[in-house]
C-alpha positions as CSV (number, residue, x, y, z in Angstrom):
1,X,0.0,0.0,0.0
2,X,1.2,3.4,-0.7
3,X,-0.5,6.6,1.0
4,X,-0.1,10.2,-0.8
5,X,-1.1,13.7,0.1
6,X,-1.5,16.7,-1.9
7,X,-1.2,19.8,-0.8
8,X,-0.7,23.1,-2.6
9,X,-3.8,24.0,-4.7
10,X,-5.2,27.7,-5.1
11,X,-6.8,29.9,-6.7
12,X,-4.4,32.4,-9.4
13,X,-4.8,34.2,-12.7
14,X,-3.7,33.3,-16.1
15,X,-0.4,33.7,-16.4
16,X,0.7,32.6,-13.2
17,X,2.5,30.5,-10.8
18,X,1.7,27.9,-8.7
19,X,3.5,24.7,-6.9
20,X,1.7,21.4,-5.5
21,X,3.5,19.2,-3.2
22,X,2.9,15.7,-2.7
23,X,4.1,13.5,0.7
24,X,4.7,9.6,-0.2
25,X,4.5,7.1,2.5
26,X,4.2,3.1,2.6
27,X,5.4,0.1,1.1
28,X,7.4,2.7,-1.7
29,X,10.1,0.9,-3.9
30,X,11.5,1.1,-7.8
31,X,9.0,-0.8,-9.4
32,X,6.5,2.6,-8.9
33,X,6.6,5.4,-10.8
34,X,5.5,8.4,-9.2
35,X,3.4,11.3,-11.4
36,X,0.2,13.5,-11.6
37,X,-2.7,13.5,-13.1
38,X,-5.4,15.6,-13.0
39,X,-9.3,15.7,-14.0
40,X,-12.1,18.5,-14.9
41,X,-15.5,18.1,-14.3
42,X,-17.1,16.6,-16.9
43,X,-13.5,15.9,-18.8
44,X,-11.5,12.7,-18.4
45,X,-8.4,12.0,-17.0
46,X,-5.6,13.2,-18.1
47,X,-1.9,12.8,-17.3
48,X,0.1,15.5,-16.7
49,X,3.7,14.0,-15.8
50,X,5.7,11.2,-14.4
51,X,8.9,10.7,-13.4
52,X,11.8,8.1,-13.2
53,X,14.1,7.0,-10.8
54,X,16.9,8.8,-12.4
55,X,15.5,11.9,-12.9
56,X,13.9,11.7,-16.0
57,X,10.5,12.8,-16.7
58,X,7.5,12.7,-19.6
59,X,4.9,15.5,-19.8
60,X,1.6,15.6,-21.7
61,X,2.2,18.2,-24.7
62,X,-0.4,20.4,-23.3
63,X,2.0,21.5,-20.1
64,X,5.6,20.6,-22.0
65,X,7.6,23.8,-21.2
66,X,5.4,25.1,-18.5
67,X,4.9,22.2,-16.1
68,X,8.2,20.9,-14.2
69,X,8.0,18.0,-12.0
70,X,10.8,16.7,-9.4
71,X,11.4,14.2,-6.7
72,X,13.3,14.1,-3.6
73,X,13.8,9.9,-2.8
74,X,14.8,11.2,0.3
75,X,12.1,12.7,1.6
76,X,9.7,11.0,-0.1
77,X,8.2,13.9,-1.8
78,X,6.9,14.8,-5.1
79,X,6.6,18.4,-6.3
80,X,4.9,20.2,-9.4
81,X,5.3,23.6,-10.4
82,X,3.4,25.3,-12.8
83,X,4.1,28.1,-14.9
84,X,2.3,30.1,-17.2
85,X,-1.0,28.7,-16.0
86,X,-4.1,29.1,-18.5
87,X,-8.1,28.5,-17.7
88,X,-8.0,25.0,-19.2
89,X,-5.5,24.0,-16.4
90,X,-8.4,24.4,-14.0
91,X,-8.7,20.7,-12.8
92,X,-8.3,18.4,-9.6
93,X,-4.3,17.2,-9.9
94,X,-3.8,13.6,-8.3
95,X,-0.6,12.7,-6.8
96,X,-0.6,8.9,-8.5
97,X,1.8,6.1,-8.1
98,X,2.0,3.5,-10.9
99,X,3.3,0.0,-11.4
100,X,6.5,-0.3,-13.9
101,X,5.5,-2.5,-16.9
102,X,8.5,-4.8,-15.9
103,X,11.2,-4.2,-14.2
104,X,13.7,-2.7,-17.6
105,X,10.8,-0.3,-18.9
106,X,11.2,3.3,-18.1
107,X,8.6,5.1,-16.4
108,X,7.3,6.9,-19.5
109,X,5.5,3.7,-21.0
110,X,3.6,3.6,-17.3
111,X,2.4,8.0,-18.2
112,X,-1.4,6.4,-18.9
113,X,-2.0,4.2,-15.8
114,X,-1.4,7.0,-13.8
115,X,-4.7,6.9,-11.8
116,X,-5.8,3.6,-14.0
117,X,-4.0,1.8,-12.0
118,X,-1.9,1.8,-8.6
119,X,-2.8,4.1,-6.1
120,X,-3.6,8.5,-5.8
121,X,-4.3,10.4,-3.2
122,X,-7.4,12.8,-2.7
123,X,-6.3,15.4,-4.9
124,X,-5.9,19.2,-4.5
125,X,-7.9,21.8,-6.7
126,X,-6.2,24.3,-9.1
127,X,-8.8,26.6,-10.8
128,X,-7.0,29.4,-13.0
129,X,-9.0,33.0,-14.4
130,X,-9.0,34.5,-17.2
């Protein structure tokens, strides 16, 4: 079982900056890859990013260049920060962890089962203005 908490959503303007934060705890090991997601009302999920053990991350081409995402193994956190922010990023964003396909694949062929399959926590709301 793994437990995750998201913290960090508001309320901002286009254009602007904002950061969630996400605490891991549980039976946490390589064979998860960690990410968001996030969902509108009425839209499906979507994911947003995951990352890999060594640093290296995949982002949906609607937040490439404006979304960053980063890890501390140490900690056992997960961070997103978002730049740039527009209206259609208004969503719920899901802290996720994923199973790796087998133990060689990266973590970018797991960027769809983020909340399909694994675990997420309760989410944290980002709503952006025009």
């Amino acid at each position: 079982q793994v437990q995750l908490v998201e913290s960090g959503g508001d309320s901002v303007h286009a254009g602007g900056s904002l950061s969630l934060f996400c605490v891991v705890s549980g039976d946490t090991n390589s064979n998860y890859c960690m990410g968001w997601y996030r969902q509108a009302p009425g839209k499906e999920r979507e994911g947003v990013a995951i990352i890999d053990n060594d640093g290296s991350a995949t982002y949906a081409s609607s937040v490439k260049g404006r979304f960053t995402i980063s890890q501390d193994n140490t900690k056992n956190t997960l961070d997103l920060r978002m730049n740039t922010l527009k209206p259609e990023d208004t969503a719920m964003y899901y802290c996720a962890a994923t199973f790796r396909l087998h133990p060689r694949a990266t973590c970018a062929a797991s960027f769809e089962s983020l909340g399909v399959l694994g675990y997420w926590g309760q989410g944290t709301q980002v709503s952006v203005s025009s």
